[in-house]
N, C-alpha and C positions, 0 to 999 in steps of 0.2 A: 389096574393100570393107572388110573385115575390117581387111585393114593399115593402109589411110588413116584407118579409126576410130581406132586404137590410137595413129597420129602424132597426130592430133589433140589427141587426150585428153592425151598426154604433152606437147604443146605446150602445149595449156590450161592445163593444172597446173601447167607450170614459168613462165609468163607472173603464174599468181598466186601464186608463192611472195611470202610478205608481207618488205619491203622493212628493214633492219635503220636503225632510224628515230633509234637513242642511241650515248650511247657514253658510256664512263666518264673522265674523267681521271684517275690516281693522284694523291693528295695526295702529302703530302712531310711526315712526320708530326714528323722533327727540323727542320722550315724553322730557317733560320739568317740566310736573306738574299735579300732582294727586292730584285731589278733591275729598273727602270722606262725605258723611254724612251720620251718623250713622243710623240705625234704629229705630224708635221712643220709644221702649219700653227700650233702653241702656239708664241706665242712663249715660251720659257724655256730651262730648261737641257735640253743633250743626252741628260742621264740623271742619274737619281733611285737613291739608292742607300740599301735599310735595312736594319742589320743587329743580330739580338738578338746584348746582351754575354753576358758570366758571370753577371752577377747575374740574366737574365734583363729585362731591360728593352731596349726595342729605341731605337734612336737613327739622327737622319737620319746618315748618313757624306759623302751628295757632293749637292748641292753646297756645305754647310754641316753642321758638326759641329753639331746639337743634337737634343735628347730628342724620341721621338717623341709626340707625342701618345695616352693611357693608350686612349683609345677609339678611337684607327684602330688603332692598335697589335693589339688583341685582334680586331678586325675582320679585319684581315690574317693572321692565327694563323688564326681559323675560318674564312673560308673557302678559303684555301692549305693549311691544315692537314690537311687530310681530303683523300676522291674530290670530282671534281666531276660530278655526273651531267647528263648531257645530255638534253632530250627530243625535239622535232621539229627535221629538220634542212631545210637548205634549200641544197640545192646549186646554183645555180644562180649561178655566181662575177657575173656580171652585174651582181648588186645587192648588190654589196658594198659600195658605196657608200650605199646607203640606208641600210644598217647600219652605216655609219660601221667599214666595215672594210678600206675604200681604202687604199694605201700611204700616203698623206698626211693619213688619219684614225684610222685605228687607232695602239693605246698597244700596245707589245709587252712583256709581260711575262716575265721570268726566277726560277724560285724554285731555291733551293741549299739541301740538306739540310747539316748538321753533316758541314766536313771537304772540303765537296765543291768543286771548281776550275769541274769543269763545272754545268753546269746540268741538276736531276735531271728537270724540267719548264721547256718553253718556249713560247709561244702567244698571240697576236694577241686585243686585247680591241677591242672594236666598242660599239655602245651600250647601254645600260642601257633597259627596259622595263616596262611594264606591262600584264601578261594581262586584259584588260579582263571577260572572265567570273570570272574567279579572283580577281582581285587581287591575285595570288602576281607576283612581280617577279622578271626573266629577264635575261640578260646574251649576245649573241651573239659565239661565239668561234669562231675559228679554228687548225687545227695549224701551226706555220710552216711555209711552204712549201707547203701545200697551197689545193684549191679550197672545199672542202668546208664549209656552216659551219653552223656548231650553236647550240642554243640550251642554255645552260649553265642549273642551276637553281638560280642565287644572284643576286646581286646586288653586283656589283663593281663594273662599267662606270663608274661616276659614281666610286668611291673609288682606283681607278689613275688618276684623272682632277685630282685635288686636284693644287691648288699646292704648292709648296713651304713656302709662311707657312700655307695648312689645315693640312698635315699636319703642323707642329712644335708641341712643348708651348710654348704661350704660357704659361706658369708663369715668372714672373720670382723670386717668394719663394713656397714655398710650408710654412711652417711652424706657419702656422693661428696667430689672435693669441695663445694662450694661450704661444708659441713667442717671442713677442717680450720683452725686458725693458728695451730701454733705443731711444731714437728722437731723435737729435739733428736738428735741421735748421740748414745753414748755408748762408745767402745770399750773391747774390754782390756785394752791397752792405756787406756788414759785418752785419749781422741774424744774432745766433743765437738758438735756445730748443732747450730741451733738457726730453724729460721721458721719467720711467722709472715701470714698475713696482715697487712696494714693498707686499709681503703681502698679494696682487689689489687693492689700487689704483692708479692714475696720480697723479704729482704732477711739478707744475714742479721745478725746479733747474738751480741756477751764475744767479751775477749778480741783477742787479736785478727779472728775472722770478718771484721767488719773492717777491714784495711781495704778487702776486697769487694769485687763487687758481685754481683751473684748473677748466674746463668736464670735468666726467666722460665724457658723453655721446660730447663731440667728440674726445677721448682715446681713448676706447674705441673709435669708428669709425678712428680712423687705425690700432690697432693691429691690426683684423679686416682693416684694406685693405692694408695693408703685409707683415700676414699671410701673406693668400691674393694677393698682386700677381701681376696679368696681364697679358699686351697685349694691342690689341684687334689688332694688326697685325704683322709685321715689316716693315719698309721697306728697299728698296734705295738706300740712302742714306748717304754716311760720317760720322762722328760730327760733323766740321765741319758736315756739308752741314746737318748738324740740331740746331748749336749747343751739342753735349755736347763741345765744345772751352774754353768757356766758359760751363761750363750756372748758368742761373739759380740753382739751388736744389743741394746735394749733402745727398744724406740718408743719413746712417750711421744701422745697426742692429746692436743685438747681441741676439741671440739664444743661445738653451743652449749650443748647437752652435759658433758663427761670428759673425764680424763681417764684414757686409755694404756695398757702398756703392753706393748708387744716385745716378746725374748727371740733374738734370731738364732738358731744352734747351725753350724756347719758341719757338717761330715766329708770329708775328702775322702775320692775313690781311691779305692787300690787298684793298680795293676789298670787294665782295660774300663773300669768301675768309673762312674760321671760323680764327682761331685753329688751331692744334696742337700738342700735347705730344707729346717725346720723352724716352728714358729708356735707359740703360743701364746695366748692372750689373757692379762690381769690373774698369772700363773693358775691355770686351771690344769687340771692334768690331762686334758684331750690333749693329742700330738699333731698338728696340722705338716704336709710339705708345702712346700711353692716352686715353683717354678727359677730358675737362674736368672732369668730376665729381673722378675720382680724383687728376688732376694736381693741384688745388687746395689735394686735403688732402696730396699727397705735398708742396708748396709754401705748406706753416702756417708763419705767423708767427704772433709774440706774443697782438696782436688778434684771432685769428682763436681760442688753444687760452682764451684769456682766461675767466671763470666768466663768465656771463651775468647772475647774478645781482645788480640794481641795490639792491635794499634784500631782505637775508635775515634773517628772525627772524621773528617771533612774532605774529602781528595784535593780540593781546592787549597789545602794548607798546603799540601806537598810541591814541593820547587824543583825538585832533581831526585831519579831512580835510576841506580844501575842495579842490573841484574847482575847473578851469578853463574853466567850462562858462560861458553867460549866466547861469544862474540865481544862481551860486559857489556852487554848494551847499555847506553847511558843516554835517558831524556830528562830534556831541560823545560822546565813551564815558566813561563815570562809574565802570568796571572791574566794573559788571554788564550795562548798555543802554545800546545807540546812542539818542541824539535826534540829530533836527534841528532847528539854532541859526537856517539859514535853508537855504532860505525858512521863515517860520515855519508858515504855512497847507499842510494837506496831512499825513495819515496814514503813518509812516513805515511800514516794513514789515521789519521786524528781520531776518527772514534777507536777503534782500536787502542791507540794511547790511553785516552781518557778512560777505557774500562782498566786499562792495567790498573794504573791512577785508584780507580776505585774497588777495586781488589785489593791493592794494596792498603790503604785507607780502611777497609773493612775485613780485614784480614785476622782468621778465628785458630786455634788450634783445636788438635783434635780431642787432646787433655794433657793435663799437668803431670810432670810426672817429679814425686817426692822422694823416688827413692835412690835415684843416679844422682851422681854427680856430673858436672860438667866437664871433666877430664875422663869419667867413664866411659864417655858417650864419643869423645872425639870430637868435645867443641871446644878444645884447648889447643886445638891444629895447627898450625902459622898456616896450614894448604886447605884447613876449609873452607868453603861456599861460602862467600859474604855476601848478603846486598845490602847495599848502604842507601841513606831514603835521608834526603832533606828537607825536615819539615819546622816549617814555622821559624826556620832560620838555624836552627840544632841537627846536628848530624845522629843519623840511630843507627844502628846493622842489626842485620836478621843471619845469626850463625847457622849453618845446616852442619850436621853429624851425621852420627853412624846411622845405619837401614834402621830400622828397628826389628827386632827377632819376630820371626813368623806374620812378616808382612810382606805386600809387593810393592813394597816401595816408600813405603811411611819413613820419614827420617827424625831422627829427633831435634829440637833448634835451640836455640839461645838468641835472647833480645835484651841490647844493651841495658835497656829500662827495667828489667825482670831479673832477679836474683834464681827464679825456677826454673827449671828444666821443662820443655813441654815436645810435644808430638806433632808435628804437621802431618797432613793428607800427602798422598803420592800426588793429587792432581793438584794440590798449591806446592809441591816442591816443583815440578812439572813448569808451575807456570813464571816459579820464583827465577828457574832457571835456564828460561824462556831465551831462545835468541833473536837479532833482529828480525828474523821474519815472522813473529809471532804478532811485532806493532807495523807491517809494511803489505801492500798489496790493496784489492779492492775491498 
């Protein structure tokens, strides 16, 4: 009796020895290079290759030579960089699949220490998670070749998982505007302008564009976007296929460093299809897109960097304004007080004047526009909108035209002093066309 107690017990006790539930992976503290291969059901390349240079920067090497992106980049350093600690495991090879750790789901990864041929760590990544008590985020891996799988305590699953265009630096310039000094653009029509930096400011130059004067604002944006230029994308596309064979627009830059040249390609949508811009840089065969916003300004002309400014100076030069309203309001300034001449009935209200005054005075268009004529547009009317404005002792008028298409309200105008066509705001045709009660009340 004695004996069978004594088997017992020794059998009980080695039945609960407690069961070795982690494991550590060794990091790789010189990582030098990470080898990816996808999982076989992704369509893409066979293998993903990243490798830090000399200077310390890591760059894609296959299937495309370009920089890695600064924030997978560092992400890859820490958690490759270190142990990987495991905590619950689950061996039951069965559900490897639910883990996404199937032959045909799992990403196997390879990391190479400095120097090294072979691979100093090798191992199966499965899916990414979330500890719904915790909210701490877990990654199931596997050793190659083995059954066994573990629950890793990082978060990688999803970042060996990234394409090729996530994981590259979409940095096309990145010199920050303060980096730029000069920005030609040249069309593929014959169109150029051209404008530089001179002692922090932008100014037009070369040619007949310096008549003009230049919008600061819209200067300054192109130099901050030109600056920091990015893609939203890389495309698998040859530079035909995306019209940087003949691209619309070519924008040189010169910066402290380097002269740059960017190819803008257009593609117009068919049917229900948006519009796309393409772009590539000092003709390399990567196909970057961009954004509509940014392509626009990478594709300024004249019209577009033109000053906005339709009459600049002084409100105090101005001596008389009628509007184009029913009422024609007409105030007179005698270089201390506005009255009004008409209507005559009705309490003017002086500040109220003086900002019309200065509206008018500082009064901008929305843009130029070079491709109407002035009879196209309905500013050849004997019945259109006039306001006439006495300044400095010369009579001007400000012509209002047709709506402008697919607006609420934008009209196009003409100013005796301007040979061009341009666009005002619904809210300055509004105010152009303002009647006496817009200068009367408290």
């Amino acid at each position: 009796m004695v004996a069978v107690a004594a088997a017992v017990f020794f059998v009980v006790r080695g039945g609960s020895e407690p069961v070795e539930k982690s494991r550590e992976f060794g990091g790789v503290t010189d990582l030098e290079r990470v080898e990816i291969v996808p999982a076989e059901v992704i369509d893409g390349p066979e293998l993903i290759v990243l490798e830090r240079r000399d200077d310390g920067r890591w760059w894609l090497t296959r299937p495309v030579q370009a920089k890695l992106n600064w924030e997978h980049a560092e992400y890859f350093e820490a958690v490759f960089g270190s142990s990987l600690k495991t905590d619950d495991i689950e061996s039951d090879g069965e559900r490897a699949e639910s883990y996404d750790l199937s032959p045909d789901l799992a990403v196997r990864v390879a990391l190479f220490g400095a120097g090294d041929d072979r691979p100093a760590r090798e191992f199966m990544v499965g899916r990414e998670f979330e500890v719904m008590q915790t909210g701490a985020r877990r990654t199931f891996v596997q050793e190659v070749g083995e059954d066994t799988i573990y629950r890793a305590q990082a978060a990688f699953g999803d970042l060996v998982r990234l394409t090729v265009d996530e994981l590259r630096d979409r940095a096309i310039v990145s010199v920050g505007d303060e980096g730029i000094e000069e920005v030609r653009f040249r069309h593929r029509d014959g169109h150029e302008v051209h404008i530089e930096g001179v002692g922090g400011q932008w100014r037009l130059v070369d040619g007949p564009s310096t008549a003009f004067g230049l919008d600061a604002q819209k200067a300054t944006r192109i130099a901050a976007t030109v600056g920091r230029l990015k893609a939203t994308r890389f495309v698998d596309m040859t530079p035909e296929e995306a019209g940087l064979d003949e691209p619309e627009t070519v924008v040189n830059i010169t910066t402290g460093l380097a002269e740059i040249e960017i190819e803008i390609g257009h593609k117009r949508g068919e049917g229900d299809e948006e519009d796309r811009y393409f772009l590539r840089r000092d003709g390399a065969d990567d196909v970057a897109e961009i954004g509509e916003s940014t392509a626009k300004l990478m594709m300024s002309r004249l019209p577009d960097l033109r000053d906005r400014a339709l009459i600049s100076g002084d409100s105090s030069s101005i001596t008389e304004i009628t509007l184009a309203g029913d009422d024609a309001l007409h105030l007179v300034y005698d270089g201390v007080d506005w009255s009004m001449a008409h209507p005559q009935e009705g309490e003017l209200n002086a500040r109220k004047a003086q900002r019309l005054a200065e509206f008018v005075a500082g009064l901008r268009v929305e843009r130029w526009v070079t491709d109407r004529q002035p009879d196209e547009v309905g500013l050849d009317d004997d019945e259109a909108p006039t306001i006439r404005i006495a300044w400095e002792g010369e009579e001007k008028f400000i012509t209002l035209g047709d709506t402008v298409e697919r607006t609420r309200g934008a009209r196009y105008g003409g100013y005796s002093e301007e040979d061009d066509v341009f666009v005002l705001s619904r809210s300055a045709v509004e105010r152009l066309m303002g009647s006496a009660e817009s200068v009367m009340g408290e």
